[in-house]
C-alpha positions in Angstrom: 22.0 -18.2 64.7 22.0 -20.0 61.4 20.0 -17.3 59.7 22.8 -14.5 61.6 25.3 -16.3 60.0 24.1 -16.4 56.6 23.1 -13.1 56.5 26.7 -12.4 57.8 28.4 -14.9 55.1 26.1 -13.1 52.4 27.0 -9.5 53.2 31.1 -10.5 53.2 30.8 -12.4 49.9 30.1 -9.4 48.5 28.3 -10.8 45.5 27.9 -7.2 43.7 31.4 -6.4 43.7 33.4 -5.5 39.9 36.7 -5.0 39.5 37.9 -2.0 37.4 39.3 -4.2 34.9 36.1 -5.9 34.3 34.6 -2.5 33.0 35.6 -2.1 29.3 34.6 1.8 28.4 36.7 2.3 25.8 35.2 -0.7 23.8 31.6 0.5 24.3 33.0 4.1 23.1 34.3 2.9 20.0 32.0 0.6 18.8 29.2 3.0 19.2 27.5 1.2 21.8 25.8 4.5 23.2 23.9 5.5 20.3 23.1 2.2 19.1 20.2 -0.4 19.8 20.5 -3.0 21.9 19.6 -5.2 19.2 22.8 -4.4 17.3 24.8 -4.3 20.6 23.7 -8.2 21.0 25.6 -8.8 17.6 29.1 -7.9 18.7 31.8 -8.8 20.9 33.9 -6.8 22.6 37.2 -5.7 20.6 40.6 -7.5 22.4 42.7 -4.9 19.6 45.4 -3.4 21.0 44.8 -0.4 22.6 46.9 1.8 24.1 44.9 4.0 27.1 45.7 4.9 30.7 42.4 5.7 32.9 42.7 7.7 35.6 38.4 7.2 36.8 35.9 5.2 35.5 34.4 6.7 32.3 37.2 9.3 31.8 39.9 7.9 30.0 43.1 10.3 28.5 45.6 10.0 26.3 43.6 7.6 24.3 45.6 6.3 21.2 43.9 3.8 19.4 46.2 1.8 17.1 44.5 0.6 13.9 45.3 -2.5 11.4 47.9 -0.8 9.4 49.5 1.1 12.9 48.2 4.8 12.4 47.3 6.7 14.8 43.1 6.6 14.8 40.4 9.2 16.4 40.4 9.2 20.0 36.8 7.6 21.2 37.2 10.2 24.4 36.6 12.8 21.8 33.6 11.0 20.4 32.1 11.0 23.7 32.3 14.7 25.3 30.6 15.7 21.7 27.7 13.6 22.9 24.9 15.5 25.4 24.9 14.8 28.9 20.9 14.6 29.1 20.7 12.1 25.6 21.7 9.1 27.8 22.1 7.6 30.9 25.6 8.2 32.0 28.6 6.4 30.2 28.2 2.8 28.9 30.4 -0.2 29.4 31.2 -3.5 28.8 31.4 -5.8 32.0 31.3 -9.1 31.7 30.4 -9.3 28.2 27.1 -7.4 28.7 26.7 -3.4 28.3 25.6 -1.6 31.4 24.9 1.7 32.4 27.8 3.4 34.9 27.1 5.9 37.2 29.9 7.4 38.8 29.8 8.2 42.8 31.1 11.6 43.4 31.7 11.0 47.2 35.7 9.7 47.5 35.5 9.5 51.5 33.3 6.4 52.9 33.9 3.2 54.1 32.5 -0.3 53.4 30.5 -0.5 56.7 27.9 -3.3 57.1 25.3 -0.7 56.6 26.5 0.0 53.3 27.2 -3.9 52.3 23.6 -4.4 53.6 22.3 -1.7 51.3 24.4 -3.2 48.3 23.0 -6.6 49.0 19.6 -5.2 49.2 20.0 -3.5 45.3 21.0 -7.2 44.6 18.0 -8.8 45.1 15.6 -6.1 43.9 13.8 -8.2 41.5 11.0 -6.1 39.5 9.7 -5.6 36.1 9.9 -1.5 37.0 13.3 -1.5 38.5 16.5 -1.9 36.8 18.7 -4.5 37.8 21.7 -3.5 39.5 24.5 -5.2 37.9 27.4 -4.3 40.7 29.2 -1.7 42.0 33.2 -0.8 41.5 34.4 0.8 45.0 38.2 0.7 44.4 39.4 4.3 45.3 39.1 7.2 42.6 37.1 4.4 40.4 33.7 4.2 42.6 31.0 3.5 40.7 27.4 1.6 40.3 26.6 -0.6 37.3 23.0 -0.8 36.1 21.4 -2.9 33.6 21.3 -0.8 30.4 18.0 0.1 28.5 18.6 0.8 24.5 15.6 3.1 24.3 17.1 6.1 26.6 16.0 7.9 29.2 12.3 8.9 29.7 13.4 12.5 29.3 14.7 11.8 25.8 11.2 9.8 24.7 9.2 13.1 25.7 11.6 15.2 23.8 11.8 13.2 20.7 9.3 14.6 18.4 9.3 11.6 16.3 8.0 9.5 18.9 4.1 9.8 18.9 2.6 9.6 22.6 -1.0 9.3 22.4 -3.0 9.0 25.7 -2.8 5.5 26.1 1.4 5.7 26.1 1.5 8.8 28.5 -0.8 6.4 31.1 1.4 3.6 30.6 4.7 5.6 31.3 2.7 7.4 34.4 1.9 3.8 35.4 5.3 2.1 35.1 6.8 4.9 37.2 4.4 4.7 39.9 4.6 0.8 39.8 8.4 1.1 40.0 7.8 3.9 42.9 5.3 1.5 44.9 7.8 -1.5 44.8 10.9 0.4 45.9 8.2 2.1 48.6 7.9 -1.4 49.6 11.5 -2.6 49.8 14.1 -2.4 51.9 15.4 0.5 50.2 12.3 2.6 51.3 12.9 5.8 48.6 14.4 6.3 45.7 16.2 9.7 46.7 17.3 10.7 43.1 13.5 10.4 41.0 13.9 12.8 38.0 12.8 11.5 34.4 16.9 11.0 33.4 16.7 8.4 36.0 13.8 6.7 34.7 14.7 4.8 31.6 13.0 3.1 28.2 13.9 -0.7 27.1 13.7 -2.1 24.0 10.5 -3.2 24.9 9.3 0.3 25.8 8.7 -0.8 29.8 10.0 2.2 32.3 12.2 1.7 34.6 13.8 3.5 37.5 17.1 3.2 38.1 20.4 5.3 40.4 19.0 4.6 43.6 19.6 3.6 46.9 23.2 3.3 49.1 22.4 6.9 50.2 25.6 6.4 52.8 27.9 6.3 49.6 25.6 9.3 47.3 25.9 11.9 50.4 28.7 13.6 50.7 27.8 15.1 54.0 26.8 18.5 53.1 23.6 19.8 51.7 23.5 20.2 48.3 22.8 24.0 48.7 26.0 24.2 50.9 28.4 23.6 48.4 30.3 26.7 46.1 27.8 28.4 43.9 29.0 27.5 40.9 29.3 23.6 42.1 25.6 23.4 42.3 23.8 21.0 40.0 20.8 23.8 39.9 19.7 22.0 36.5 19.6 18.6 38.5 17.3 20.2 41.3 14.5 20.8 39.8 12.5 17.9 40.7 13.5 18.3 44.1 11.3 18.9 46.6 11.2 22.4 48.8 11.5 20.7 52.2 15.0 19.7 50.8 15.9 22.4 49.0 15.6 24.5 52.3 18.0 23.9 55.6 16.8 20.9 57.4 15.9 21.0 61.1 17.1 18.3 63.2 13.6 18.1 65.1 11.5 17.8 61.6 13.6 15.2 59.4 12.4 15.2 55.8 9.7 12.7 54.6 11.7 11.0 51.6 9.2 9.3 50.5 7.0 12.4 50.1 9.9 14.1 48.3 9.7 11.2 45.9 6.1 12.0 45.7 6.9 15.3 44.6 9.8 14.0 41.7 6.3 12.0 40.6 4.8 14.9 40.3 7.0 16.9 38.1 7.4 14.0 35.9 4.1 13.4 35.4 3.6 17.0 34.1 6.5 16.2 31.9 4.8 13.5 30.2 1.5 14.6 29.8 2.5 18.2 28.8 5.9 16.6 26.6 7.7 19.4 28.1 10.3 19.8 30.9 9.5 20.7 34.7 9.5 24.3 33.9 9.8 25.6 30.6 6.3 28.1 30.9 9.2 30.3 32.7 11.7 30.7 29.4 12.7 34.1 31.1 14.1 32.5 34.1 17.3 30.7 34.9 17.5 27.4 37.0 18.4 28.7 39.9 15.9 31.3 40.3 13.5 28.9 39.8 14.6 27.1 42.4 15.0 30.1 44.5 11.3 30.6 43.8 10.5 27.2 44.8 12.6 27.4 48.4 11.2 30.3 49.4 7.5 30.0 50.2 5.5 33.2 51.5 2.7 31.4 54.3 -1.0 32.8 52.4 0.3 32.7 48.9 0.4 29.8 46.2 3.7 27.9 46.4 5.9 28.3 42.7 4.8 25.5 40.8 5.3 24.7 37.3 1.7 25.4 34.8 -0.3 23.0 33.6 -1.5 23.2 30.2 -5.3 23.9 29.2 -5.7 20.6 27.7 -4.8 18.9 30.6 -6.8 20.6 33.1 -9.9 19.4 31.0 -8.7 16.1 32.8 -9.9 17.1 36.3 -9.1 13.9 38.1 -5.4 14.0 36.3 -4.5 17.6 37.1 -6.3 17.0 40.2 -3.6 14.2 41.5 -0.8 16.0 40.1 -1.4 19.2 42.4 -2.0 17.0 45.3 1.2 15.1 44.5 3.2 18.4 44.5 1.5 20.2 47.7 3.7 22.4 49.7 3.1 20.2 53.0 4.4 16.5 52.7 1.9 15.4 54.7 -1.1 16.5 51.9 0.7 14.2 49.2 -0.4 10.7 48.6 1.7 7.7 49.1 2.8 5.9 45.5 0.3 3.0 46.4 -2.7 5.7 46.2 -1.2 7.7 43.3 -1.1 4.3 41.4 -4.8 3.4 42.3 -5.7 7.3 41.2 -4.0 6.6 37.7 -5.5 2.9 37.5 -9.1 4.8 38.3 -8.1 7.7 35.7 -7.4 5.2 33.0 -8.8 2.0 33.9 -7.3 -0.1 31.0 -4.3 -0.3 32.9 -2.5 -1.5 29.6 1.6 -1.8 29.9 3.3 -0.1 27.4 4.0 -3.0 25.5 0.3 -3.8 25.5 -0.5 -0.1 24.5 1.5 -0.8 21.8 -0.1 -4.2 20.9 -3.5 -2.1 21.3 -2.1 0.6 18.4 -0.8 -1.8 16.2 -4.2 -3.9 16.5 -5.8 -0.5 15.6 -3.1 0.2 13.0 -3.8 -3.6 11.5 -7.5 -2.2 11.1 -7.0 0.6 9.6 -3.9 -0.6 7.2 -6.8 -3.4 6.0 -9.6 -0.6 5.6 -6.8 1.4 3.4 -5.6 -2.1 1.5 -9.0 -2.7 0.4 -9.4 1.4 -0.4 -6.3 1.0 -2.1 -7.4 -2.5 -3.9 -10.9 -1.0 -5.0 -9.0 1.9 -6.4 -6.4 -0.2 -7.9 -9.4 -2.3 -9.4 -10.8 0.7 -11.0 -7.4 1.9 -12.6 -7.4 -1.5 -13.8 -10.7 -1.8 -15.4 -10.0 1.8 -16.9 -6.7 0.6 -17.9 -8.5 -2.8 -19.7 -10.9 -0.7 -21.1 -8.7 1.4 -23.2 -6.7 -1.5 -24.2 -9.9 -3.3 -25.3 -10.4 -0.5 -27.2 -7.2 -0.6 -28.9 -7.0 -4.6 -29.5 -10.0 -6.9 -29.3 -10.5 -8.8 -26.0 -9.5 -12.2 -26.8 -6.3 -10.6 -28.1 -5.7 -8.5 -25.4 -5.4 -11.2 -23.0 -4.0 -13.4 -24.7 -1.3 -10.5 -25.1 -1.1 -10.0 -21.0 -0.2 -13.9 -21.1 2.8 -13.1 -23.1 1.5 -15.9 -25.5 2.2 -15.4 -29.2 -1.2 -14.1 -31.0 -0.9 -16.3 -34.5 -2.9 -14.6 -37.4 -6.7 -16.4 -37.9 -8.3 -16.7 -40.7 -12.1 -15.7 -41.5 -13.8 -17.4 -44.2 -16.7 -14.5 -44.4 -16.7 -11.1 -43.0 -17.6 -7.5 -44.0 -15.4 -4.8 -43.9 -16.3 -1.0 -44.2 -14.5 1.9 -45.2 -15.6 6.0 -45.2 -13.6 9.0 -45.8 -14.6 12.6 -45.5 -15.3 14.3 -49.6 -12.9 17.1 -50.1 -11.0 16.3 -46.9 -7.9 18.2 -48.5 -9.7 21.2 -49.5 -10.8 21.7 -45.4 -7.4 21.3 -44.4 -6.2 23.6 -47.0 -8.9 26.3 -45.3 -8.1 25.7 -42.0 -5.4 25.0 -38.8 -3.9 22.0 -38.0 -5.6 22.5 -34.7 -9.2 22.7 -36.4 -8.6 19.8 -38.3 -7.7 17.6 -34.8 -11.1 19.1 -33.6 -12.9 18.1 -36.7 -11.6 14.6 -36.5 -12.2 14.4 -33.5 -15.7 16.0 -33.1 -16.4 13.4 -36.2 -14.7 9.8 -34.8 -16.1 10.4 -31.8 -19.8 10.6 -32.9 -19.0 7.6 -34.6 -17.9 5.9 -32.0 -20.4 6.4 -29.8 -23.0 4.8 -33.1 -21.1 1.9 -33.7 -21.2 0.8 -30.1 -24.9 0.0 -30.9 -23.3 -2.9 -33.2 -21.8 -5.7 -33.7 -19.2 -4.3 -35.4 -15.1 -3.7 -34.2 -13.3 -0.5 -35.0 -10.0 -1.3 -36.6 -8.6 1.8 -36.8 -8.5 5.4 -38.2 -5.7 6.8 -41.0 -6.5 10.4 -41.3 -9.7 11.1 -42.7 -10.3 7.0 -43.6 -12.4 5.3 -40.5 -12.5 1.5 -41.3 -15.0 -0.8 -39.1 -15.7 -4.8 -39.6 -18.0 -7.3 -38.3 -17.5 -11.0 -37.8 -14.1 -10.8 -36.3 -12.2 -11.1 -34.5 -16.2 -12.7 -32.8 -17.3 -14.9 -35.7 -21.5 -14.0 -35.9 -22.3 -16.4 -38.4 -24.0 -14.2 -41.2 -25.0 -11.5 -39.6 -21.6 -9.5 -40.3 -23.1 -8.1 -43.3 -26.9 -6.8 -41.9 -24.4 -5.5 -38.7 -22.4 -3.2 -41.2 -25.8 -2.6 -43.2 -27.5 -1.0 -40.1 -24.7 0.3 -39.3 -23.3 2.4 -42.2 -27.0 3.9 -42.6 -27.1 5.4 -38.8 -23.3 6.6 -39.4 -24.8 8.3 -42.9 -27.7 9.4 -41.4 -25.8 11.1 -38.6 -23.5 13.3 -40.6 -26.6 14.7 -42.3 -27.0 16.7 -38.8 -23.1 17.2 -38.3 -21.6 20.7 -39.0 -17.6 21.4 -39.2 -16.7 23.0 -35.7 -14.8 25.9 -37.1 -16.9 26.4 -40.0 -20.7 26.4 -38.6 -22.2 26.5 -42.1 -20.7 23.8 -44.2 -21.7 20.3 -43.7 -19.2 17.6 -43.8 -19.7 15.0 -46.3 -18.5 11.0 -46.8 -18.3 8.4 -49.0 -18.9 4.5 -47.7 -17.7 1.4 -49.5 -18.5 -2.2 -48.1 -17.7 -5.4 -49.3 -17.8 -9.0 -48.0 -15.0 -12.2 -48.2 -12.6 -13.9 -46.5 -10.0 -11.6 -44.5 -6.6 -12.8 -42.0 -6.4 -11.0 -39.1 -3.4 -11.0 -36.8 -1.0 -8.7 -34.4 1.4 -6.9 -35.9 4.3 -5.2 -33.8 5.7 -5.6 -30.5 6.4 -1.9 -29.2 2.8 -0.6 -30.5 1.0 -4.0 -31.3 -1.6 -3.2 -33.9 -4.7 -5.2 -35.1 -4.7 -5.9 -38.7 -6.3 -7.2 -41.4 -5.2 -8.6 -44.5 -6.7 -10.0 -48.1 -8.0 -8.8 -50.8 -11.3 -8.1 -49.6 -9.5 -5.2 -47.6 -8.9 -3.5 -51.2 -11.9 -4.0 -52.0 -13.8 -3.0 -49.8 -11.3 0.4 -50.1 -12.2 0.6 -53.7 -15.5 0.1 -52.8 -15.5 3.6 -51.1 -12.9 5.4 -53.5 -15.4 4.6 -56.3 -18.5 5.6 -54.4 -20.5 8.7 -54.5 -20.4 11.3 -51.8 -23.3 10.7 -49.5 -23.8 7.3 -50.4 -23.4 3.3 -49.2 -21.8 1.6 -52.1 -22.1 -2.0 -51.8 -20.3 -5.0 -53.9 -22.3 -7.4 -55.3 -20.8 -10.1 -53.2 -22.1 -7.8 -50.1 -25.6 -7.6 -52.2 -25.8 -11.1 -52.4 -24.4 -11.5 -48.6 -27.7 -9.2 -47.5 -30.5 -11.0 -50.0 -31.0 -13.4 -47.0 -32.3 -10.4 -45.1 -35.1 -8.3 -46.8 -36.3 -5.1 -46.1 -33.0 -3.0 -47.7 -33.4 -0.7 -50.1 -30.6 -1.4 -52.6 -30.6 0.2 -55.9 -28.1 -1.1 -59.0 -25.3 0.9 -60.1 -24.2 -1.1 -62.9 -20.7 -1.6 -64.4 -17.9 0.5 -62.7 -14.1 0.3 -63.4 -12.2 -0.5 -60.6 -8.8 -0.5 -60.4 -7.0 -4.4 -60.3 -10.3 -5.6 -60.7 -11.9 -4.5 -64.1 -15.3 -3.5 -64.6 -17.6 -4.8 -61.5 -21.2 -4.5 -60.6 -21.8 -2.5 -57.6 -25.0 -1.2 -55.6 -26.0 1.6 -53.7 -27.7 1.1 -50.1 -30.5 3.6 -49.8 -32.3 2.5 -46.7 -34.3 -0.1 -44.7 -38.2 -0.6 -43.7 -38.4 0.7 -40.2 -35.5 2.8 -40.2 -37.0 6.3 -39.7 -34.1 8.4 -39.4 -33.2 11.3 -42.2 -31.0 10.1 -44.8 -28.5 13.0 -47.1 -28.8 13.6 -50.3 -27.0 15.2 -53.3 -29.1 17.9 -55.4 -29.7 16.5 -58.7 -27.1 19.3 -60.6 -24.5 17.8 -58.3 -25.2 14.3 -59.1 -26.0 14.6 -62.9 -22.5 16.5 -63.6 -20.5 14.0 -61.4 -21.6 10.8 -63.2 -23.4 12.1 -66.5 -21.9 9.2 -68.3 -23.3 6.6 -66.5 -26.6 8.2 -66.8 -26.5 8.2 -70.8 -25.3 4.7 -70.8 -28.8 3.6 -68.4 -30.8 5.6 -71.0 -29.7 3.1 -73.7 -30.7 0.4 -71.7 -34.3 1.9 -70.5 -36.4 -0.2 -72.6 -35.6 -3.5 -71.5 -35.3 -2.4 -68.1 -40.0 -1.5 -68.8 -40.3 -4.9 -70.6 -38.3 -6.6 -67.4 -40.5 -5.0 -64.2 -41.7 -8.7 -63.9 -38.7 -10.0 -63.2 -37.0 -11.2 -60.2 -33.7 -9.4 -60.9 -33.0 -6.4 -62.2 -29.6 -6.1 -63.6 -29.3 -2.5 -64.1 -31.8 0.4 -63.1 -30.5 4.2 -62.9 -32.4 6.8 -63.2 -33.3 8.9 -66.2 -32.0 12.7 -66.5 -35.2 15.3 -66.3 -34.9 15.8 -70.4 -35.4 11.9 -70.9 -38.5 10.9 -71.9 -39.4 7.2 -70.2 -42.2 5.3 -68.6 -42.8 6.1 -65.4 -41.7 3.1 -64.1 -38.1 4.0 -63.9 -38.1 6.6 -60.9 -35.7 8.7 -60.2 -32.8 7.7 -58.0 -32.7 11.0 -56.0 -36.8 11.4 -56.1 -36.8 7.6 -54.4 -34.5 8.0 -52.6 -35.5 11.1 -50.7 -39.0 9.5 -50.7 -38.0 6.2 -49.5 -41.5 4.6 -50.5 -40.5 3.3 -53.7 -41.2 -0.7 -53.7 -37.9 -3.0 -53.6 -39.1 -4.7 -57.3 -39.2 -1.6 -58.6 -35.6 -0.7 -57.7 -33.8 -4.0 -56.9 -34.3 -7.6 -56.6 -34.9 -8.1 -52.8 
């Protein structure tokens, strides 16, 4: 008796019951509520504005005028929502309460709140699963009837299989199959025994991408009393029946009642094809309407296969899936499964049994992997850029000015007690250009520099830079090497000679190109100049001389200062030979020496034909023949301050050899030509 009587006290409380004033549409319309998330719908409150409307049914609203801050006349919302499409959501939206629901309206105005429909009410009420919308409540007030659902942001399942920018891989098609059975099983289960109503609009997508079935049950209230095939032609929801099933499709016999849950076997079916195929029940028939295929689908000849909708090559290669799906849709209700076996079939097609959310957990897991296996592409690429990146600006500033550069710390000049600097410029640079493009010249250059460069890597020598035809190198900054700055530039400057002796002009196959080198050794101040193009400079008076060095020099030759000389005593083994006394500009008269080679090195040295060289410097020449006997009575001698060789008509001791005879011999002894 007490159990009667709270049963009885439950069904008259009427717990699901909404007024009509508790359902805001209009505020749900204007603020956008149906094609927003849920996420932005949990931001904002309901509007209390004044609003001027007269509703004459639950989610149709006329003569809308909404009145805005500065009293004009705004857009009517009703016109914002019959632009929207009926299949893109899941019915109208509303405010109730303070939370947005989904509002379905009931078409049937004649019934009556028996105890059979307050008991199937109160059984929506306590449906409790994670498959299964909630049913909010239900407005029964005349012309206004309608049930509330809990509202799910992502849409309806048929809008995630149409939306192409939703990727469904496997794993989300058996997670959306498996949420729909589950929901199936449960309501199976329940009180309410069938759903009635299963199509993929009634299956919806929350935020957290879990399907749910919602619209059904109260069956006394959904029927209107007449088959749906009964009503006016043009009445008939033909789009609406085509996941119905054929037993209810055709007239009903009182002596074989329909199997509802096997027609909801059948809805399962058709949406299953949906999401595996991401296409509707049957589109492989564009060329007919809906109610032909349904015609198609009523009428069943005994002997031939029932109208079905085709399944797609790639899904028949899943035999087990296709397999299920035909049994789900067989003509006789009695050959489909019951939910509880199609759910076991799906758990045994795809054993993972993963929700959607933990499909998605699954991909991002997968994405996470891969993401790290591009960062660390990426990184090793961005590594490389880098290096190349360093690489050329080493090769434009030294290192240890380079970074402190990318530091942003001020570079302050340094100053080197001792280095050597060298200098070269191509002989008759002026008269090439004159006899040939711009373009060849770039090439020439070019072809030139770049043979150079690849020698003086061998060294330890820095490239300062290149003005024209002038290539200027130095060693002992901005590294300090002690001493050795001068055999560096030595070494050097003879494999740089040696190489243009096999180096042709590019545009001109049978002309040689020829330099001049000038070296000379002393204190120097190096520093950055320049912000926009930051160059690496040096300063000092050994930089002009060591310029004059190679201005005053002979082509095909190494002219050395004497303070260079006397910088490369401390290594022996050079071949130097003494120049004597040659005017330099800003510095007077000053001793100078040519480099002619080194014991050990092997390579081919150029030289100048003896007419070339004799009517170039025929002065100095006469003045060394003046000076030839003292140079015989001095062979002894540890130094010799001035040895140049005798023209052909001279007549002297064979000790003096000639420069150009020794020099393409190479095995003249140091004390006969020099003091090293």
């Amino acid at each position: 008796m007490l159990r009667r009587y709270r049963r009885q006290m439950t069904l008259q409380s009427m717990l699901w019951q909404v007024r009509s004033d508790e359902i805001d549409c209009l505020t749900a319309m204007i603020t956008g509520s149906i094609r927003n998330s849920f996420r932005n719908l949990s931001k904002r409150k309901p509007s209390s504005k004044t609003i001027k409307r007269r509703r004459n049914n639950v989610g149709e609203i006329d003569n809308v005028q909404a009145v805005t801050g500065n009293g004009k006349r705004g857009s009517s919302p009703e016109l914002h929502i019959k632009s929207l499409d009926a299949d893109s959501i899941f019915g109208s939206v509303a405010f109730v309460r303070g939370n947005l629901t989904s509002v379905k309206q009931i078409q049937n105005s004649t019934f009556s709140l028996t105890k059979c429909v307050l008991q199937q009410l109160n059984q929506l009420m306590e449906m409790k699963h994670q498959n299964v919308c909630a049913f909010v409540g239900a407005c029964l007030e005349p012309d206004r009837a309608c049930l509330l659902w809990e509202y799910c942001a992502k849409g309806s399942l048929h809008d995630v299989i149409w939306n192409q920018n939703i990727k469904l891989d496997q794993m989300f098609m058996f997670a959306l199959s498996h949420d729909v059975a589950k929901g199936l099983e449960y309501i199976h289960k329940s009180a309410i025994h069938f759903h009635g109503n299963l199509r993929s609009t009634n299956c919806v997508v929350d935020s957290r991408w879990t399907c749910k079935l919602t619209d059904f049950g109260v069956p006394a209230i959904r029927d209107t009393g007449k088959h749906a095939l009964q009503q006016n032609n043009e009445e008939i929801p033909w789009k609406k029946l085509l996941w119905m099933a054929p037993e209810c499709l055709r007239e009903e016999r009182k002596d074989r009642p329909v199997d509802r849950q096997k027609v909801d076997i059948y809805a399962l079916a058709i949406i299953l094809k949906e999401v595996f195929t991401r296409s509707g029940p049957f589109t492989e028939f564009p060329f007919l309407v809906e109610h032909e295929i349904i015609e198609k689908v009523r009428v069943h000849v005994r002997g031939e296969k029932p109208f079905r909708p085709m399944l797609s090559l790639q899904l028949r290669q899943h035999t087990e899936l296709t397999s299920l799906i035909e049994d789900c849709w067989h003509e006789e209700p009695p050959g489909r499964p019951s939910a509880t076996r199609v759910l076991k079939q799906l758990q045994k097609i795809n054993p993972q049994n993963l929700s959607m959310i933990d499909n998605m957990i699954v991909m991002l897991e997968k994405y996470a992997n891969h993401l790290e296996e591009l960062v660390a592409e990426r990184t090793s690429e961005l590594d490389a850029e880098k290096a190349k990146t360093e690489a050329l600006l080493y090769r434009m500033l030294p290192q240890t000015v380079a970074e402190e550069l990318k530091q942003r710390r001020p570079i302050k000049a340094e100053h080197f007690d001792e280095s050597t600097l060298y200098f070269s410029d191509i002989v008759g640079f002026t008269t090439i250009c004159a006899s040939s493009t711009p373009i060849e010249v770039v090439n020439l250059l070019n072809s030139l520099y770049t043979l150079f460069d690849d020698i003086i890597t061998r060294y330890d020598v820095y490239k300062v830079e290149t003005i024209g035809d002038a290539y200027m190198i130095a060693s002992g900054l901005p590294k300090r090497n002690g001493q050795k700055h001068i055999q560096e530039v030595a070494d050097c400057a003879l494999d740089l000679l040696a190489s243009v002796s096999t180096f042709c002009i590019p545009h001109q196959p049978d002309r040689k190109v020829r330099i001049r080198i000038g070296i000379h050794t002393g204190p120097v101040v190096a520093g950055v100049v320049g912000l926009a193009m930051p160059r690496y400079c040096l300063f000092g008076d050994t930089v002009n001389t060591a310029s004059r060095m190679e201005s005053t020099g002979l082509p095909l030759r190494i002219h050395l200062s004497a303070e260079s000389r006397n910088a490369l005593e401390q290594y022996p083994g050079y071949h130097l030979i003494c120049r004597g006394e040659v005017p330099v500009k800003g510095k007077g008269n000053m001793r100078t020496y040519f480099l002619c080679g080194k014991d050990g090195f092997d390579k081919e040295l150029p030289f100048m034909d003896e007419g070339e060289y004799d009517s170039i410097h025929m002065r100095e020449m006469r003045e060394s023949v003046n000076s030839m006997a003292s140079i015989v009575s001095s062979t002894s001698s540890t130094s010799c301050p001035s040895v140049m060789p005798t023209p052909k008509t001279s007549n002297v001791s064979t000790t003096t050899v000639d420069i150009d005879d020794r020099y393409k011999s190479k095995k003249t002894s140091i004390l006969e030509v020099t003091c090293l």
